[in-house]
KOLFI-547014 format. One record per residue (C-alpha): residue in one letter; x, y, z. Coordinates in nm, 3 decimals, m for minus. Layout:
<nodes>
> type_xx_yy_zz
> a_X_Y_Z
...
</nodes>
This chain:
<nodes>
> type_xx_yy_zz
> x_10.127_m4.033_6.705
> x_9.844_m3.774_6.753
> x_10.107_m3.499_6.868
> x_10.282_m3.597_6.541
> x_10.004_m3.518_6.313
> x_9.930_m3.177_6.512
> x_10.269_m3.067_6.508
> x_10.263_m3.146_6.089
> x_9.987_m2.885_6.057
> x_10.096_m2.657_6.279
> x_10.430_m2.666_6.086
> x_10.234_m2.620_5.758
> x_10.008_m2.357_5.837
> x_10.306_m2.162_5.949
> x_10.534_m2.256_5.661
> x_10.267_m2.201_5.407
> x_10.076_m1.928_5.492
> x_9.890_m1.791_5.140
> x_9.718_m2.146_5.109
> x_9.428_m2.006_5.312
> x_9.383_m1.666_5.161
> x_9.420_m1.863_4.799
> x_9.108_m2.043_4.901
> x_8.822_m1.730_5.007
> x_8.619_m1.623_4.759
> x_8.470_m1.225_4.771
> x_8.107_m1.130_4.699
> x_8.088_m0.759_4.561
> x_7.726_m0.700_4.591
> x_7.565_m0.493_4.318
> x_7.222_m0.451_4.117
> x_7.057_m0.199_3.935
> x_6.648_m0.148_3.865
> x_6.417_m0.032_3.583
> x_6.097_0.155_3.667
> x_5.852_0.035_3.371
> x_5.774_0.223_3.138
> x_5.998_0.457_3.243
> x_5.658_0.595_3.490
> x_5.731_0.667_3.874
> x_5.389_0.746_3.895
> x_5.193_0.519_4.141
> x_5.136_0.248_4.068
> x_5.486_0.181_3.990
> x_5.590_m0.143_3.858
> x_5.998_m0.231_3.892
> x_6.235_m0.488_3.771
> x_6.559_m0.596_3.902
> x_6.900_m0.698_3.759
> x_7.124_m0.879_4.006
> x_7.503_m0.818_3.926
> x_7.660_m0.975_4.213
> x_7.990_m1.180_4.226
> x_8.092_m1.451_4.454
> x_7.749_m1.474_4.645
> x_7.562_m1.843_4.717
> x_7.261_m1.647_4.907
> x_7.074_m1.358_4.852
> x_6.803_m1.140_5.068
> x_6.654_m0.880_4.942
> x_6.363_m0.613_5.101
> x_6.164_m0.414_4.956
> x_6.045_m0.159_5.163
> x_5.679_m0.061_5.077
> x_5.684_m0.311_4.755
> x_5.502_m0.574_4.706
> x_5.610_m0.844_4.776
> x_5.830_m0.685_5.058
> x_6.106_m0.926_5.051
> x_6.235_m1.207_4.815
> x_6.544_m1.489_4.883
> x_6.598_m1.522_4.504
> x_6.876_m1.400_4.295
> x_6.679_m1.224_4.039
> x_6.328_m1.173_4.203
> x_6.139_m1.051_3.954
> x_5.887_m0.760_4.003
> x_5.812_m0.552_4.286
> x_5.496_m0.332_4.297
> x_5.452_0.002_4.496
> x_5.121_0.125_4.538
> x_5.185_0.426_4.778
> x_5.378_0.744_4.751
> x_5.741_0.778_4.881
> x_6.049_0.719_4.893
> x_6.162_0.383_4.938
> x_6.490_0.128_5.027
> x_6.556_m0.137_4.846
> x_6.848_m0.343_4.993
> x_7.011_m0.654_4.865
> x_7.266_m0.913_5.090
> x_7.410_m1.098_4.918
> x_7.683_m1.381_5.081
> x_7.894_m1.705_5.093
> x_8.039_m1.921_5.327
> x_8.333_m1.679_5.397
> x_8.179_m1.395_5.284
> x_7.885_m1.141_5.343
> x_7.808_m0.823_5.146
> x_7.486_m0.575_5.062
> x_7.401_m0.272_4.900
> x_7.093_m0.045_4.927
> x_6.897_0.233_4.655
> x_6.651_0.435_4.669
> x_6.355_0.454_4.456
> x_6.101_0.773_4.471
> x_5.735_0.672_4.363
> x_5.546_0.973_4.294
> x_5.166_0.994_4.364
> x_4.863_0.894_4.112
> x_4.704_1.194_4.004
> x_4.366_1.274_3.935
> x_4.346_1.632_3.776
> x_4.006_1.757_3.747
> x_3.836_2.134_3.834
> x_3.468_2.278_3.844
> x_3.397_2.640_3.743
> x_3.151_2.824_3.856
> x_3.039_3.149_3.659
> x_2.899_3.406_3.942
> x_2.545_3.611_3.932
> x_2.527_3.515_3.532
> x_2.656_3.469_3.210
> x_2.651_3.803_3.078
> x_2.976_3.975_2.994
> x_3.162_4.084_3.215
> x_3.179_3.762_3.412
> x_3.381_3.677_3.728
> x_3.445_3.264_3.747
> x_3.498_3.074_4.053
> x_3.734_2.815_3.972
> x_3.712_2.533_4.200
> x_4.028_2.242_4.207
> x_3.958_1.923_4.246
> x_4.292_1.761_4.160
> x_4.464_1.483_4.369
> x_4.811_1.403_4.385
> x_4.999_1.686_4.219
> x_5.239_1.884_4.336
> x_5.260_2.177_4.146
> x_5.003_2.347_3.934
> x_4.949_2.586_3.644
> x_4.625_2.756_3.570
> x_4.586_2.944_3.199
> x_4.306_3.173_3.171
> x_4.231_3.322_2.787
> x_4.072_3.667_2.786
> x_4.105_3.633_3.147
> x_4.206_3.838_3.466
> x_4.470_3.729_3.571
> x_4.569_3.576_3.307
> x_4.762_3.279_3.452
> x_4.805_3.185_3.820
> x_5.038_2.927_3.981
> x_4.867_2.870_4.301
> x_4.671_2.535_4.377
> x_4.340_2.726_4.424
> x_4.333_3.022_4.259
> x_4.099_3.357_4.311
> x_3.836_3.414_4.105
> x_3.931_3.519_3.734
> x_3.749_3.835_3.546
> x_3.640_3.823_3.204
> x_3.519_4.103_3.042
> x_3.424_3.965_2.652
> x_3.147_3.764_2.549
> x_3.287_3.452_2.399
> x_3.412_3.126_2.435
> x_3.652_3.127_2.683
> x_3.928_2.802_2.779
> x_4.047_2.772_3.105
> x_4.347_2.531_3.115
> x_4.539_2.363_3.384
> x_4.887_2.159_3.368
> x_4.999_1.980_3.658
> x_5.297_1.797_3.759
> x_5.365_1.500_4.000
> x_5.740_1.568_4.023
> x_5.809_1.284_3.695
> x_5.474_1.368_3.505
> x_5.268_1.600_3.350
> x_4.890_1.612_3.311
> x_4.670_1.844_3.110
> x_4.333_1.945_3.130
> x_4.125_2.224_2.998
> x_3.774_2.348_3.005
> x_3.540_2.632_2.849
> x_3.253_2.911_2.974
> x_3.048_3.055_2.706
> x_2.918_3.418_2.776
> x_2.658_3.600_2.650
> x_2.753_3.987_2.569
> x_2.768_4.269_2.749
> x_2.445_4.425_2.819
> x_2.343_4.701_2.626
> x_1.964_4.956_2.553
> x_1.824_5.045_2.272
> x_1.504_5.068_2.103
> x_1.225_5.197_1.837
> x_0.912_5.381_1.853
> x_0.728_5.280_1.573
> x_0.378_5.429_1.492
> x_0.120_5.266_1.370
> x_m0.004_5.218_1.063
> x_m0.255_5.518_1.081
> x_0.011_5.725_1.285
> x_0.282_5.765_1.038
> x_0.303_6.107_1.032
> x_0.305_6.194_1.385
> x_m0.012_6.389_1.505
> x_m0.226_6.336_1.762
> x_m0.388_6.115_1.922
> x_m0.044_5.932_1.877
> x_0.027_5.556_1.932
> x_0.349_5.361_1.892
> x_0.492_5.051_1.935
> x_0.805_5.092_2.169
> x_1.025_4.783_2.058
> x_1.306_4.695_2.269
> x_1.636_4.615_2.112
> x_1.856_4.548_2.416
> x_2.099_4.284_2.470
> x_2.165_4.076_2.776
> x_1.910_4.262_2.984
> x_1.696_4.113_3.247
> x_1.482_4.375_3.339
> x_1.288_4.685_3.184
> x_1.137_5.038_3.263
> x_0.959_5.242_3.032
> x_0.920_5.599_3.118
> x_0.766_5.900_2.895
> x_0.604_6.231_3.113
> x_0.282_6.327_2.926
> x_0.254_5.991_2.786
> x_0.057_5.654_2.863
> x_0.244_5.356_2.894
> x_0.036_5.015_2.813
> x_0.319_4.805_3.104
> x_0.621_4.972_3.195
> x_0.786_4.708_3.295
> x_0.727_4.491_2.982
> x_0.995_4.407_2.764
> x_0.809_4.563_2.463
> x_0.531_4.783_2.473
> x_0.270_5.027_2.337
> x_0.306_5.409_2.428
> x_0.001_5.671_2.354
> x_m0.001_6.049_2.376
> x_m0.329_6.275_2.319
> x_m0.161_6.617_2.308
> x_0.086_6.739_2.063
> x_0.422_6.835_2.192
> x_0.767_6.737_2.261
> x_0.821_6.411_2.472
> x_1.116_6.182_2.615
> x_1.090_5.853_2.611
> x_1.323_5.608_2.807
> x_1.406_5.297_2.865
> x_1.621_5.198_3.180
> x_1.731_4.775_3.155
> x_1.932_4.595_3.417
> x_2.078_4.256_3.413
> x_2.189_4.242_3.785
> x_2.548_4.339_3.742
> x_2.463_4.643_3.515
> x_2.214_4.925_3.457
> x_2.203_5.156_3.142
> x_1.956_5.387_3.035
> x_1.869_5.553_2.672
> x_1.648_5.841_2.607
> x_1.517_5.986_2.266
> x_1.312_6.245_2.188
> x_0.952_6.256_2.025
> x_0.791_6.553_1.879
> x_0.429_6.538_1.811
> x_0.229_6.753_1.591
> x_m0.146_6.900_1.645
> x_m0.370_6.689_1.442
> x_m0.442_6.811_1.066
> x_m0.700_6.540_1.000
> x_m0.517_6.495_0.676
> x_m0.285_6.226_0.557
> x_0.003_6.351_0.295
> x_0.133_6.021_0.081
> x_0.373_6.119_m0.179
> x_0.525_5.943_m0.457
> x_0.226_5.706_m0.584
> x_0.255_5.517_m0.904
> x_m0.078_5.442_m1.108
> x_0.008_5.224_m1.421
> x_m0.213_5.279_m1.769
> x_m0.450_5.003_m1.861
> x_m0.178_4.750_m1.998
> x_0.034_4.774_m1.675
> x_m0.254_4.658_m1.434
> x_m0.049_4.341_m1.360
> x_0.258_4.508_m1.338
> x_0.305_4.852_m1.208
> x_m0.065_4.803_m1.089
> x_m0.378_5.034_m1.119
> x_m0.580_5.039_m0.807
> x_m0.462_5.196_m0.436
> x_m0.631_5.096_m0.109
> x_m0.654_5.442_0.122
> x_m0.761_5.196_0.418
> x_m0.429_5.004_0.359
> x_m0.221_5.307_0.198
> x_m0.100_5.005_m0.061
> x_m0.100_5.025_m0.436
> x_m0.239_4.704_m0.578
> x_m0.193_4.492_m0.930
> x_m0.460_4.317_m1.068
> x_m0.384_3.960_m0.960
> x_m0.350_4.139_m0.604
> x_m0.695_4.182_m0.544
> x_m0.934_3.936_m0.423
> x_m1.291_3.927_m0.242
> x_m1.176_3.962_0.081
> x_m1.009_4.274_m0.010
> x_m1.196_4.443_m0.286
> x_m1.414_4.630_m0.108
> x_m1.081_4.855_0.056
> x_m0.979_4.965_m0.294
> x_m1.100_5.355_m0.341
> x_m0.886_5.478_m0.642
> x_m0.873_5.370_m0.956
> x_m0.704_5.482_m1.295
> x_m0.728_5.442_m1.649
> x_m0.463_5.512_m1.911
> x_m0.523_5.427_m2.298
> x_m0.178_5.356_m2.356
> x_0.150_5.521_m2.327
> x_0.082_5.845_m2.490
> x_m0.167_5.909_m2.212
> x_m0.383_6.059_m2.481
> x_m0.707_5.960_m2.288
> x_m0.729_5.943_m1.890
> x_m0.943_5.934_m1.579
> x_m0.996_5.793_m1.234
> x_m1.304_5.560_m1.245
> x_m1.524_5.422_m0.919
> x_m1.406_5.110_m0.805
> x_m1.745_4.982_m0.870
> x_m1.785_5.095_m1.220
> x_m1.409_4.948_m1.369
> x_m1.632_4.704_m1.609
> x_m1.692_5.051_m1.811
> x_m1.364_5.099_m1.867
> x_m1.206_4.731_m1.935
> x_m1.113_4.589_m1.612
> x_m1.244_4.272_m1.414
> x_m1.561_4.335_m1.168
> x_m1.384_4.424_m0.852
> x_m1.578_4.242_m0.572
> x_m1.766_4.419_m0.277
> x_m1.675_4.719_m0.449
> x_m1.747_5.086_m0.325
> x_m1.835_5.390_m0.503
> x_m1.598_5.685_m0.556
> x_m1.663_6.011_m0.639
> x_m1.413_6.194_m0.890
> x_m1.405_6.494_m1.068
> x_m1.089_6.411_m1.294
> x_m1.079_6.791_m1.475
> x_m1.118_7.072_m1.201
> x_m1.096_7.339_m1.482
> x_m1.457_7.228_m1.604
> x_m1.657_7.291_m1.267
> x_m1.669_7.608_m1.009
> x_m1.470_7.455_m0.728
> x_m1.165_7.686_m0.605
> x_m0.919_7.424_m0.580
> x_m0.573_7.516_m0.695
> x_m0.195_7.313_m0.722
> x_m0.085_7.605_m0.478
> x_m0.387_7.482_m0.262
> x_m0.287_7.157_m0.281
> x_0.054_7.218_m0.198
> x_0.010_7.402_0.091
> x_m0.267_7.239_0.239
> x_m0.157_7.131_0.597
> x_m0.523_7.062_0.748
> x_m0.828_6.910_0.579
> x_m1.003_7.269_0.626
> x_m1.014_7.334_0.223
> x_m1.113_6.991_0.128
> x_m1.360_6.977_0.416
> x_m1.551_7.261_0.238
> x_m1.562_7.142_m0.096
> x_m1.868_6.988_m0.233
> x_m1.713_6.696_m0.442
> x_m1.969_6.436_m0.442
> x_m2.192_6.712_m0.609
> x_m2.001_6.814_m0.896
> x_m1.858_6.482_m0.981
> x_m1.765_6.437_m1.309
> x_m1.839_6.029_m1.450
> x_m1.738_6.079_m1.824
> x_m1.462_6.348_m1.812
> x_m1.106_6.258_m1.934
> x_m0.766_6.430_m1.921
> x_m0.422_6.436_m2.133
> x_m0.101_6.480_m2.049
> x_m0.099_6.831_m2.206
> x_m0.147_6.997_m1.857
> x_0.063_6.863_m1.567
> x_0.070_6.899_m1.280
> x_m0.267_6.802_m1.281
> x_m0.503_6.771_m1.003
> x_m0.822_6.507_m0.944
> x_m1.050_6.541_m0.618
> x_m1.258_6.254_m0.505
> x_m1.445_6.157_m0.239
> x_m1.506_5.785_m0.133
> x_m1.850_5.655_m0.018
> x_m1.805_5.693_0.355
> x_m1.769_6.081_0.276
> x_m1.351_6.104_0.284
> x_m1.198_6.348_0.056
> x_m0.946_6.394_m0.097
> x_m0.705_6.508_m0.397
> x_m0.448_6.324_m0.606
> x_m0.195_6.513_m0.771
> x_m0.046_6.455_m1.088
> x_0.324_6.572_m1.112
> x_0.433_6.372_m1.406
> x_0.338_6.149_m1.678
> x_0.602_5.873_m1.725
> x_0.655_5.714_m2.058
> x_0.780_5.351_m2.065
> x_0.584_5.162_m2.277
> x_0.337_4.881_m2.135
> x_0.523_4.989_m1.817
> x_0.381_5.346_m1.821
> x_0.268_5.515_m1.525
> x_0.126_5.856_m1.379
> x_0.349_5.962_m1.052
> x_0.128_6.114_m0.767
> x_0.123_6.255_m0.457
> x_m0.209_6.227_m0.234
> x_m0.374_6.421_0.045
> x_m0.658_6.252_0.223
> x_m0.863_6.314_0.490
> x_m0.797_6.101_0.819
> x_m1.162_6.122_0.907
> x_m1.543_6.298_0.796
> x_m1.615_6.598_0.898
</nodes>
């Protein structure tokens, strides 16, 4: 009986071959991933999508994910923390059947883009900049420097870059993982190029350039560090100061100059100063004196000491006794005028001028025996002719002039013995606004 039932499936098996193959099913192995976000940049984050057929088991591995291996048909998400390239394989199988498949994922590295610059010596135009990369994780770079030299570079640390303008400058860099780009840029400020320059200024009693001479030597340089001063036949106060005073005792032509240095840079500027022998006479041209009605205005009294015209609410008690000239005008038709001590004005209308000096005038030369002429006066280049006129002795208190005569000249002589003479080169008719235009020569000191 047992051989009977043997031989019956022998006999079917070879009678009915197909009923096997009918009954085994295939597994085609297949899946696909997504990299979130679309970002291979580490940390990576990936999802899978089975699409296998005809499987009843599943293994995959993930190699260098996290987790690194899953039995589940759809297992969710891996992680991968670390660079590289990486297999990801799937089996997938029945009872009759066993199948896999395997991908390849490339996680690129996290990147850190940063970079220090460093601007050499100092921060005076021209400029060279260390630039100093402290990126992680990229793999290829681009450097952008504006105003610079070079004005780009590709390499990961680049040479120093040159930049000649003062300015705000950007220094950019791009850099790429192999899937993503990252920007960042960064500026240097610098100061402009160095440059000399400067002024002698007198003083205030030195205007006109005699000796003894002393000046004021004011630096106008730019971006300079340090200073030398330098002037044969002169005496410098600090030659190494920024600014500084200069003197000179005889007269003469001198060069001054000034050498600066900022450490990268050294320029130098000379100019040239004449000097002239000392005339002991000041020459100040173009001096208004206003009539009576243009005290507050135009103004009516003129400080020698201060070489300043004043108006009436100018003057004050601290200042009162510096005021050595003053003039009085009737009214616009000048038809009665004179130059009055400052410490006699209440005669003639004005406010009490405290502290006030006395000044000697003699308003109408033509009335006393003093050779004093507008040629004189006009060619005068030392004090010698003043210096021998006796002023103070034929002073004139009550005399008056018109405008009939001009150019018209007026000698004084102030308390502390000065002397001088004003002249008159034109009457000037405006009204309350009116005005006599002068020139003066003075002496410096007595003699």
């Amino acid at each position: 009986m047992k051989y009977r039932y043997l031989y019956i499936v022998l006999l079917m098996l070879l009678l009915f071959p197909s009923c096997y193959e009918e009954t085994r099913l295939f597994v085609e192995t297949d899946f696909n991933f997504t990299v979130q976000d679309n970002n291979q940049t580490s940390p990576v984050w990936v999802e899978f999508e089975n699409k296998t057929t005809g499987a009843d088991f599943y293994q995959w591995t993930f190699e260098g994910g996290e987790p690194s291996s899953s039995n589940k048909k759809n297992p969710g998400t891996v992680t991968y923390v670390e660079a590289g390239n990486y297999t990801i394989k799937l089996e997938a199988w029945n009872s009759t059947e066993r199948n896999e498949k395997e991908l390849t994922i490339r996680v690129d590295s996290a990147v850190t883009i940063d970079f220090d610059m460093d601007i050499l010596i100092n921060d005076f135009a021209p400029a060279e900049v260390k630039i100093t990369n402290n990126t992680q994780g990229a793999s290829s770079f681009l450097w952008k420097f504006e105003n610079g030299v070079p004005a780009e570079s590709t390499e990961q640390f680049p040479a120093n870059v040159l930049f000649n303008r003062e300015g705000t400058h950007t220094i950019s860099l791009t850099v790429n993982n192999g899937s993503k780009t990252f920007d960042l840029s960064k500026t240097i400020e610098l100061k402009v190029p160095i440059s000399v320059d400067f002024n002698i200024e007198p003083s205030f009693d030195d205007f006109d350039y005699e000796v003894p001479f002393t000046a004021a030597l004011n630096n106008r340089s730019t971006s300079a560090l340090t200073y030398q001063w330098s002037a044969p036949g002169g005496t410098i106060n600090n030659s190494t100061d920024e600014n500084t005073e200069i003197n000179f005792t005889v007269p003469g032509t001198y060069t001054v100059t000034l050498t600066v240095s900022n450490e990268k840079e050294t320029k130098s500027l000379s100019k040239e100063l004449v000097l002239k022998t000392n005339s002991n006479l000041y020459t100040l041209q173009d001096v208004r004196f206003g009539i009576k009605q243009a005290e507050e205005t135009v103004g009516c009294f003129y400080s020698l000491l201060n070489r300043k015209s004043l108006r009436k609410n100018e003057i004050n008690t601290s200042n009162g006794n510096t005021i050595d000239l003053v003039f009085f005008g009737l009214n616009d038709t000048f038809a009665r005028c004179y130059f009055v001590s400052p410490d006699d004005v209440i005669t003639s209308g004005f406010d009490v001028i405290s502290s006030a000096a006395t000044t000697y005038f003699i308003n109408k030369t033509e009335d006393t025996l003093l050779s004093f002429t507008n040629t004189d006066f006009l060619t005068m280049n030392t004090d010698d002719k003043l210096h021998l006129l006796d002023i103070r002795g034929a002073a004139q208190p009550v005399s008056w002039f018109t405008n009939l005569l001009s150019p018209r000249l007026v000698l004084f002589e102030t308390a502390s013995g000065i002397k001088g003479a004003i002249y008159i080169k034109a009457f000037v008719s405006a009204g309350e606004q009116s005005y006599i235009l002068t020139d003066i020569k003075v002496q410096k000191q007595k003699r």
